[in-house]
MIZALUM-722516 format. One line per 4 residues: for each residue y negated, x, z negated of C-alpha. Coordinates in steps of 0.2 Angstrom, whole numbers, plus 5000, padded with zeros to 4 digits. Example, Ala and Ser with C-alpha at 12.3 -4.5 7.8 and 13.67 -1.06 7.14 Angstrom:
2
5022,5062,4961 ~ 5005,5068,4964;
//
This chain:
602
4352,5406,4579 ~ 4343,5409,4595 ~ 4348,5394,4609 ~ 4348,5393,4625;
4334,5380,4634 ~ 4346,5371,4646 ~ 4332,5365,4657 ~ 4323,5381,4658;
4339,5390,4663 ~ 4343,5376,4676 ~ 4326,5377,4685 ~ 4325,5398,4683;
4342,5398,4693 ~ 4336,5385,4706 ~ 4319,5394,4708 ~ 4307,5379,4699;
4292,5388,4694 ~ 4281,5375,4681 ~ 4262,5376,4681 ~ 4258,5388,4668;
4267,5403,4658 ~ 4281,5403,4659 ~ 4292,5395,4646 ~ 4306,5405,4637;
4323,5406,4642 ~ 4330,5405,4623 ~ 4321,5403,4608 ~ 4326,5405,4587;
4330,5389,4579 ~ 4340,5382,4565 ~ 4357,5375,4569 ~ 4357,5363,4553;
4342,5354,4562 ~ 4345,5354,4578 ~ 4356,5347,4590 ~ 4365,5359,4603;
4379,5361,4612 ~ 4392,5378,4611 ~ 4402,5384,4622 ~ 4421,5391,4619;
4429,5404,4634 ~ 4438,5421,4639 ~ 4426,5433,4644 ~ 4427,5444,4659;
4412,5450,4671 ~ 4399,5441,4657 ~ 4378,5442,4655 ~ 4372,5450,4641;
4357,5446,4629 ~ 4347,5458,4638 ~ 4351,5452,4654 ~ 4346,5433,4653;
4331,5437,4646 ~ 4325,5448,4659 ~ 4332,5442,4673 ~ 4316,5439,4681;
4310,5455,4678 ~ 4323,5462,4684 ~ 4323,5470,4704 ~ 4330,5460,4718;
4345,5466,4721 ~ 4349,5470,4702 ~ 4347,5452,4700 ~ 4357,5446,4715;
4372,5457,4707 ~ 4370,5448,4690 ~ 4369,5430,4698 ~ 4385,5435,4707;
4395,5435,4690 ~ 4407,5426,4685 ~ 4396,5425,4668 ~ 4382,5419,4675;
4390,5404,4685 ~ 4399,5400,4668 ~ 4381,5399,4659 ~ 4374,5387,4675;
4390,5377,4673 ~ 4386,5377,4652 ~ 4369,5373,4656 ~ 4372,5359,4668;
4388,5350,4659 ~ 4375,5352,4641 ~ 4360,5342,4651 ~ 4372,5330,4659;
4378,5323,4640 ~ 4359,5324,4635 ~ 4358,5342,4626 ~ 4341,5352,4627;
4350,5367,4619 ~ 4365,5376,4621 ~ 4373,5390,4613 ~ 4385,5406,4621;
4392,5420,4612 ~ 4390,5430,4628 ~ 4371,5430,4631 ~ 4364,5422,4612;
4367,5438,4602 ~ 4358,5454,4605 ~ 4373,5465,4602 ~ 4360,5480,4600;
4356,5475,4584 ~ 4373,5479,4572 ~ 4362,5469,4557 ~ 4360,5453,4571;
4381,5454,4576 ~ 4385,5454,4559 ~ 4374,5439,4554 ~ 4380,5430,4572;
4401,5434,4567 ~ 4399,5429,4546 ~ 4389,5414,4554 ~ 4399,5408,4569;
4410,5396,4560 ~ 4394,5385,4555 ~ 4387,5386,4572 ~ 4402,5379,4579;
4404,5366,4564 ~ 4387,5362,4568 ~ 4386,5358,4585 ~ 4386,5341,4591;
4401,5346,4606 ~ 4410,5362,4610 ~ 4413,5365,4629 ~ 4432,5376,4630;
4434,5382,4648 ~ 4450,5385,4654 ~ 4446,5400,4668 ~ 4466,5400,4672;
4470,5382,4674 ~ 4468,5376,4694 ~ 4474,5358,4691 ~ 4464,5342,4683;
4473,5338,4670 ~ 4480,5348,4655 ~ 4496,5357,4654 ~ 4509,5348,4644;
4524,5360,4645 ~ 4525,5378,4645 ~ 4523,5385,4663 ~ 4528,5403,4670;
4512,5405,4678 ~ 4505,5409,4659 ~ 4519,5421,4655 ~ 4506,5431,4649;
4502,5421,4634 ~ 4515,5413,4628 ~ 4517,5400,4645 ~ 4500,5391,4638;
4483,5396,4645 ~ 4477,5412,4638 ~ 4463,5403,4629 ~ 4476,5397,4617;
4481,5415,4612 ~ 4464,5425,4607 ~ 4460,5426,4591 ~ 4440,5421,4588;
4445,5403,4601 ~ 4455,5398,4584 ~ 4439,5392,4573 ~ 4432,5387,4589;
4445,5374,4591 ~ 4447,5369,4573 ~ 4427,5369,4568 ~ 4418,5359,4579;
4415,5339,4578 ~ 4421,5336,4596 ~ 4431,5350,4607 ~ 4430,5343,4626;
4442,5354,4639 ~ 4438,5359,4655 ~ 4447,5369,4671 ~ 4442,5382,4677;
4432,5373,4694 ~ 4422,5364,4677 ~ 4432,5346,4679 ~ 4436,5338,4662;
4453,5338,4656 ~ 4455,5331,4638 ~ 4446,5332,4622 ~ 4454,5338,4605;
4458,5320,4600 ~ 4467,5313,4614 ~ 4477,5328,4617 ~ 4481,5331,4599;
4499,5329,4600 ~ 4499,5344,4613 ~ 4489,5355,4604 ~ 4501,5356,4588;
4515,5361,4599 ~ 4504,5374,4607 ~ 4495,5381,4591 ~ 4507,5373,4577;
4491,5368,4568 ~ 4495,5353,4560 ~ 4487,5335,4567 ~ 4476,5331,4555;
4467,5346,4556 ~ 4463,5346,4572 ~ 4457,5327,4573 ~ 4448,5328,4559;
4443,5348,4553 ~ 4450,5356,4537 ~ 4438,5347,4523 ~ 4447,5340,4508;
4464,5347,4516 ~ 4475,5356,4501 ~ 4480,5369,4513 ~ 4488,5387,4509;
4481,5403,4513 ~ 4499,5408,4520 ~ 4496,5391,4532 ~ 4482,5396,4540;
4486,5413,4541 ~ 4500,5407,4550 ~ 4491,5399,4564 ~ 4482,5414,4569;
4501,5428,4568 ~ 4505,5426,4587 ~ 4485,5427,4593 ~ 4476,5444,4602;
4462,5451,4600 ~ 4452,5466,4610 ~ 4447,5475,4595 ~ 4460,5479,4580;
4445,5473,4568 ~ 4442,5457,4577 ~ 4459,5450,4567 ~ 4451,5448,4551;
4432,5445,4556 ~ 4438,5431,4566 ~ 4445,5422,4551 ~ 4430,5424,4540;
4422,5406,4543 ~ 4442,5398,4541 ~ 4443,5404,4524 ~ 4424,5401,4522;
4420,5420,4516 ~ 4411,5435,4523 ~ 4410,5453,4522 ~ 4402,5466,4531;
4409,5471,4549 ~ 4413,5490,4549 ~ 4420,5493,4568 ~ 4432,5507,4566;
4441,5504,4549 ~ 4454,5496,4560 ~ 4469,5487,4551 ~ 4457,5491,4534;
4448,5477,4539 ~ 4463,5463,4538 ~ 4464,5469,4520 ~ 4448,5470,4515;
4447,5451,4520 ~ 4464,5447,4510 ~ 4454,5454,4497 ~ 4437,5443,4500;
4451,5427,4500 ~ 4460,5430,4484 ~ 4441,5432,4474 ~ 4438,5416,4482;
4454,5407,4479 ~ 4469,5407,4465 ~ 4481,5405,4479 ~ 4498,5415,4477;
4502,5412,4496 ~ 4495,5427,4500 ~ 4508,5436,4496 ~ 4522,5427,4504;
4521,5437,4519 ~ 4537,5441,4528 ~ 4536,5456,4540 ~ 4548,5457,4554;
4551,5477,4551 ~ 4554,5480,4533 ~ 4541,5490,4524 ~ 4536,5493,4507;
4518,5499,4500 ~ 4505,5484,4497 ~ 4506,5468,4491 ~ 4493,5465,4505;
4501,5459,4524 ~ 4496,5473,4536 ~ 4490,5460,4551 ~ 4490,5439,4553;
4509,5442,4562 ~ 4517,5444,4545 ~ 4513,5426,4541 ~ 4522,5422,4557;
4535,5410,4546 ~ 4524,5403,4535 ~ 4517,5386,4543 ~ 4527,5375,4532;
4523,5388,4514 ~ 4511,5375,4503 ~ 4502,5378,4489 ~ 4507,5372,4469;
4495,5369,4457 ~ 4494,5378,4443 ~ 4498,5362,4432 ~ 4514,5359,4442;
4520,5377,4444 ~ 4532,5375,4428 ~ 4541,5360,4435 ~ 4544,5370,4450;
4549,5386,4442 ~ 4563,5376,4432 ~ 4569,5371,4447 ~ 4571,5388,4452;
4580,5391,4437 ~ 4593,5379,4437 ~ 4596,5381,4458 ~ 4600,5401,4456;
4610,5397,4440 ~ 4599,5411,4429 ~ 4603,5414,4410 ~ 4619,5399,4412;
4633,5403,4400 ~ 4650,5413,4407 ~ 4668,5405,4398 ~ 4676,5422,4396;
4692,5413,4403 ~ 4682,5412,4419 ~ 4669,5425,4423 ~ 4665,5417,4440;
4661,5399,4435 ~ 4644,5398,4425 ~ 4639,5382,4415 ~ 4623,5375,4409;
4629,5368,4395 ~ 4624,5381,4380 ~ 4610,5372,4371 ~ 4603,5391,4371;
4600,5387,4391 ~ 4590,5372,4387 ~ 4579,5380,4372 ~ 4575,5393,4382;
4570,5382,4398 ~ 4558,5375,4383 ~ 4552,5390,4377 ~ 4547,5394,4395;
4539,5376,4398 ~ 4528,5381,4383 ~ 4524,5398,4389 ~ 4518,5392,4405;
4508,5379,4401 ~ 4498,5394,4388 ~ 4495,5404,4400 ~ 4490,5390,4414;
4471,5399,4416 ~ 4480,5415,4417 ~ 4485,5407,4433 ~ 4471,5402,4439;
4465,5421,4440 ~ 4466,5435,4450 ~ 4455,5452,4446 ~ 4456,5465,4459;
4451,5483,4453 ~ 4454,5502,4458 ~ 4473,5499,4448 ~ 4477,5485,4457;
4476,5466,4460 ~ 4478,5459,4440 ~ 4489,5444,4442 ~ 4502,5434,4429;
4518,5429,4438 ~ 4536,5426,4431 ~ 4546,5440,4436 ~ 4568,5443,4434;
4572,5461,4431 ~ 4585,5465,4445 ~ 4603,5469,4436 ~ 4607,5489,4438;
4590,5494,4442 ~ 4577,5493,4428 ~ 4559,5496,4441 ~ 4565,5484,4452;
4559,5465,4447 ~ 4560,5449,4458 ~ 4541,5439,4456 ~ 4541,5419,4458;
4526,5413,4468 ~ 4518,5396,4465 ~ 4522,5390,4483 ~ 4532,5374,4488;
4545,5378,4493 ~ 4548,5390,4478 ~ 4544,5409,4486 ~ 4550,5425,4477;
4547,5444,4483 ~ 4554,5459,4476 ~ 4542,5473,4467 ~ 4545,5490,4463;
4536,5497,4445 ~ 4528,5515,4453 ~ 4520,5520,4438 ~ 4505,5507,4432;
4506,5498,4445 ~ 4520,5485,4456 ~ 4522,5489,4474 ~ 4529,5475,4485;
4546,5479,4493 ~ 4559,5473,4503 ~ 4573,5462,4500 ~ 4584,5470,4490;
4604,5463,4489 ~ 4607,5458,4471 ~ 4609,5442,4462 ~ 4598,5441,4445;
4606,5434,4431 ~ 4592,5433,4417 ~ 4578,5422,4415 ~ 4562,5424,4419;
4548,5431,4410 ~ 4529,5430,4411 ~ 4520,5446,4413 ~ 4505,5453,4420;
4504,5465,4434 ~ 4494,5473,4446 ~ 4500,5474,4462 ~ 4496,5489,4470;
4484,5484,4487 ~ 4481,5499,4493 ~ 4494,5503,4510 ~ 4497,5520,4505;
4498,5520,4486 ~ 4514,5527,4478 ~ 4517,5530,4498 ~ 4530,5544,4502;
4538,5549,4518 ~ 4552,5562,4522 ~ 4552,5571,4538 ~ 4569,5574,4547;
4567,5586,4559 ~ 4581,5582,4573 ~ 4590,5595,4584 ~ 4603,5587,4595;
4603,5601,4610 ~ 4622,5604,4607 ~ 4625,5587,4610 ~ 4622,5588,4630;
4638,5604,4629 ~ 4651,5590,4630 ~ 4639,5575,4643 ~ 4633,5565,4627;
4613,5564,4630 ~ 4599,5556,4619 ~ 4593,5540,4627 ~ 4583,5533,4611;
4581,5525,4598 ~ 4579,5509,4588 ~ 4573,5500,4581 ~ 4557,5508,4584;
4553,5525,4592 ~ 4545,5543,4591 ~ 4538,5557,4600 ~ 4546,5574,4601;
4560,5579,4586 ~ 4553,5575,4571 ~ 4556,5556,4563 ~ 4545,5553,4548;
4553,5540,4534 ~ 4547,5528,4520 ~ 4556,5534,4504 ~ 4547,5521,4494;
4560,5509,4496 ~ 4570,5509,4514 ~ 4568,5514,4531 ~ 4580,5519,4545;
4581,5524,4563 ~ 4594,5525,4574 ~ 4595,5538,4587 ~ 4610,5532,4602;
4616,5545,4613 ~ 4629,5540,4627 ~ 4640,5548,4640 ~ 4640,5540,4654;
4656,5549,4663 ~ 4667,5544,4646 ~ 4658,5526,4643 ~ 4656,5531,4626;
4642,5530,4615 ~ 4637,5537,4597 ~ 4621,5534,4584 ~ 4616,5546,4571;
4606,5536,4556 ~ 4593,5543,4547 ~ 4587,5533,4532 ~ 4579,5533,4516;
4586,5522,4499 ~ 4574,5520,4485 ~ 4570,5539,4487 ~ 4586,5546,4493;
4588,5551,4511 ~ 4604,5550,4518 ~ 4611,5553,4536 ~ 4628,5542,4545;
4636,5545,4561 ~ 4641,5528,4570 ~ 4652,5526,4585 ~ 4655,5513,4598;
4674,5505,4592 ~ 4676,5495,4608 ~ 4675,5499,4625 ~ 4656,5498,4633;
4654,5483,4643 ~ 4643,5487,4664 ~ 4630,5476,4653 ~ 4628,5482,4635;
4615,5492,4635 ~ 4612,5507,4624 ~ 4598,5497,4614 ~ 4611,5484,4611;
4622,5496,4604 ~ 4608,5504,4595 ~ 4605,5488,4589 ~ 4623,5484,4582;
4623,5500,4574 ~ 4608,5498,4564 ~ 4615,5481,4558 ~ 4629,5489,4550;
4619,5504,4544 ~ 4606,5495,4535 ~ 4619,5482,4527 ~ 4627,5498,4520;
4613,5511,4516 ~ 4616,5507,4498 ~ 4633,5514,4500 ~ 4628,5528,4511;
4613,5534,4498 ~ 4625,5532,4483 ~ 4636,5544,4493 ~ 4624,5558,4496;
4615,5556,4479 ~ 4632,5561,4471 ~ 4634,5577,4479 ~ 4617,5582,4469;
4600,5588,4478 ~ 4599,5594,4496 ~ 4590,5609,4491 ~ 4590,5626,4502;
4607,5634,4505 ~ 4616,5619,4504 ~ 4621,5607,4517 ~ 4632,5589,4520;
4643,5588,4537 ~ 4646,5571,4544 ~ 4660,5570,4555 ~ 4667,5555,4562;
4680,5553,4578 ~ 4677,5546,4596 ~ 4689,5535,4599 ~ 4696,5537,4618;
4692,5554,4618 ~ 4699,5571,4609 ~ 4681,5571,4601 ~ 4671,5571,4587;
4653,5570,4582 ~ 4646,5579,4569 ~ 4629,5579,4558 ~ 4625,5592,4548;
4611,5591,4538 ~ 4602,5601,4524 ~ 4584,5610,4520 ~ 4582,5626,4526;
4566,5633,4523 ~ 4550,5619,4518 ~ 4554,5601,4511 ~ 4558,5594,4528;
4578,5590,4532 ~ 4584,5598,4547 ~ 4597,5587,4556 ~ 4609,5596,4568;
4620,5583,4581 ~ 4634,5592,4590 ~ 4647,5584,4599 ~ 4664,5595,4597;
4684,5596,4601 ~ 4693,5588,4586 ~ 4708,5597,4580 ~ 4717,5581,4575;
4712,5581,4557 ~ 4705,5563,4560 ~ 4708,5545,4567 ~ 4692,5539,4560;
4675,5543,4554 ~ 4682,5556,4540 ~ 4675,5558,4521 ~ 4659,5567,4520;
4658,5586,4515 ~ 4648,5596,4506 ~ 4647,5615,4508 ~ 4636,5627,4497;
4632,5643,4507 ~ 4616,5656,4505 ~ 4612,5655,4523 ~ 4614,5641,4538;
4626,5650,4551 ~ 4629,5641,4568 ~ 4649,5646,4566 ~ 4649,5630,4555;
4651,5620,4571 ~ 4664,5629,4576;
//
């Protein structure tokens, strides 16, 4: 690693020339032999590698503008609170890699976690904290990040407050403020990383992938990338950095982790939108609930899983005379508990590897086929407490999906999958192409949607599993408000019109309805989907009308949707007069015609 000689840099800046050449301003050294200093810090206006080098080669007023940094005063500060402890050498991510060199910044960021576990005392500098001690609440003046100094919310400052020996914090005029230990109890309310971590490192700590990944869900970083290269050296593995594969690179290191580790963790990822596809967490966020998940061992994994067993009642005996009440008392229930005793400890190694190939991630788990839907199986991860997901068989392989609402009944059985890892395997999406202009005849306007938004008319859907999106338009004159649902159940697309039953309060927003609305939806797509699926195929020259009534008012929304012309849906939203044929949202209707006519809003 090449290191900054603190003493040469002091006397360059305060113009001590020594007898001689001229001594170099950073020289290549090892970091398991030497003793250095490192510093931790936001960047902003910083000095390159270029830079400090030739600073004195530089011309006069090109160097006044670099000594005029923030960087640079940051580096004399470095420099001076490095020789004040005794330190010759001192190393800064700013102006100690020559990002030039792709070949040297990919050796830098796969070695950055040794050469902050190797320094002797990292320096963090707190640029927006004023007073001389550290903050112990949150504060509004951080609103930004979380009410904590930004420093505690970037993404590559979390191995450099884990890694190092000592952590010594400083404000932002360079007065000391607390080290890691003393202000140990601080920092786990701030970072949630647990106490004994940050006083003395992660060696010989049992600690789960989903933990870790935990720790890092609600940091930032500039570049999308920078998510998973900055978690390398906490995992202790290392890849190639490939700026530009974007969120492909958070995969990629799930990936690197499970070759490295037999830790089901990984996958007990819970997003906050639902979404179906991989097994693999799209960003460090969907391990935002998974501080307390720990791992079981492989040995131990059978006493947990019969503990699953008897807590969700599976495979108990039903008296006919009482179909509700289930007993454990059939000594069938306690052979088979045996039989899976057995069958777990066989395939023990089994759990001790993952493989991870073109088809998928090879992996043993127990699974529970999910009652009235044979491709859908809920898997039991070895995680304390117990962890399950939900899977969907899409050919050869599983894809992970979300939590579908039904209660399994059997036992479980040992099988091996592959997961599918790939974000857009088995991947389909339906386009609903949305034309709402009639809607404005009668004041009702488009004001958006939720829970997330698009651009122009089209909204494109996840068929894998479930998706929905709730378009709200409102009428301010009538204070009423309606939402049209577009969704997608386990492959079938299916389109409900929603109303606002009570009376719009000055502050409920349109989101907060919108909001409302997709509650209710997505508690019943099931329903709706079984609804459409019924009245066969969507195909061309045949459409479904929604209507529903709007209370208050002598009108009625309606949604007709079908496919005319091309495999996108086209959804027509009209507000109309009701002829009194309803006093609530009215059964659904299917017409068969040849060609769509406008006169069918009539």
């Amino acid at each position: 690693m090449k290191l900054l000689n603190v003493e040469v840099v002091i006397n360059r800046d305060k113009g001590i020339q020594q007898a001689g050449h001229e001594p170099e301003v950073m020289e290549e050294l090892d970091d398991a032999t030497t003793t250095y200093a490192i510093l931790s810090h936001r960047w902003g206006a910083e000095v390159n590698y270029k830079e400090m080098i030739g600073l004195m080669k530089m011309g006069e007023e090109k160097r006044e503008e670099v000594k005029k940094r923030l960087g640079y005063h940051k580096i004399i500060e470095s420099c001076e609170q490095a020789a004040k402890d005794g330190y010759k050498w001192l190393w800064i991510d700013t102006c100690c890699i020559d990002k030039r060199s792709s070949a040297e910044l990919s050796e830098a960021i796969n070695s950055m976690y040794r050469w902050y576990q190797n320094a002797q005392i990292c320096y963090a500098y707190l640029n927006d904290v004023g007073e001389s001690t550290f903050p112990t609440k949150k504060d509004d003046r951080f609103d930004k990040s979380n009410g904590w100094p930004e420093w505690f919310v970037r993404g590559w400052t979390l191995q450099e407050l884990i890694a190092p020996r000592e952590v010594k914090f400083f404000n932002k005029n360079w007065v000391p403020i607390g080290n890691r230990w003393q202000l140990a109890s601080t920092l786990v309310d701030i970072t949630r990383i647990p106490s004994e971590v940050l006083t003395s490192g992660l060696a010989g700590k049992r600690l789960s992938v989903a933990q870790i990944m935990s720790w890092a869900a609600e940091r930032k970083t500039t570049r999308v990338e920078d998510r998973a290269y900055s978690l390398m050296g906490l995992f202790g593995v290392n890849m190639p950095m490939v700026y530009g594969e974007g969120k492909k690179a958070f995969r990629r290191l799930q990936l690197e982790i499970i070759r490295e580790y037999n830790d089901q963790s990984i996958f007990a990822w819970s997003p906050q939108i639902p979404r179906a596809g991989s097994v693999l967490a799209e960003d460090p966020s969907d391990f935002r609930d998974c501080g307390g998940i720990k791992r079981r061992e492989p040995n131990k994994f059978v006493d947990g899983l019969i503990q699953y067993i008897e807590r969700k009642q599976l495979g108990w005996y039903r008296r006919p005379s009482f179909p509700s009440r289930r007993i454990a008392t059939n000594p069938v229930h306690y052979c088979r508990l045996a039989w899976l005793r057995w069958r777990a400890r066989a395939l023990s190694q089994q759990f001790c590897t993952f493989t991870v190939g073109n088809a998928g991630i090879q992996v043993c788990l127990p699974v529970i086929p999910l009652p009235g839907s044979p491709p859908h199986f809920r898997a039991i991860l070895a995680c304390i407490p117990p962890v399950d997901i939900d899977l969907l068989s899409s050919g050869s392989s599983f894809d992970r999906i979300p939590r579908i609402d039904s209660t399994p009944r059997t036992y479980p059985e040992f099988r091996t999958l592959y997961l599918a890892h790939h974000q857009d395997v088995n991947e389909k999406c339906r386009n609903f192409i949305l034309d709402d202009q009639h809607a404005s005849y009668y004041g009702f306007t488009r004001c958006g949607t939720y829970p997330r938004g698009f651009t122009g008319d089209t909204v494109t859907l996840s068929s894998l599993t479930g998706d929905l999106i709730v378009v709200v338009y409102t009428n301010n004159d009538a204070k009423s408000c309606l939402a049209v649902g577009l969704g997608c159940h386990y492959g079938q697309e299916w389109v409900h019109v929603d109303y606002d039953g009570d009376s719009p309060n000055q502050e409920d927003s349109w989101r907060d309805f919108g909001k409302r609305a997709h509650t209710r939806m997505w508690k019943a797509r099931a329903k709706y989907a079984q609804d459409m699926e019924k009245h066969g195929d969507v195909g061309y020259g045949k459409y479904i009308m929604k209507h529903v009534h709007l209370p208050r008012s002598i009108r009625a929304a309606k949604a007709v949707w079908g496919k005319w012309g091309g495999d996108d849906f086209k959804v027509m939203v009209d507000v109309v007069e009701c002829p009194g044929c309803c006093d609530g949202p009215c059964r659904m209707t299917t017409t068969f015609v040849s060609t769509f006519y406008p006169c069918v809003w009539s």
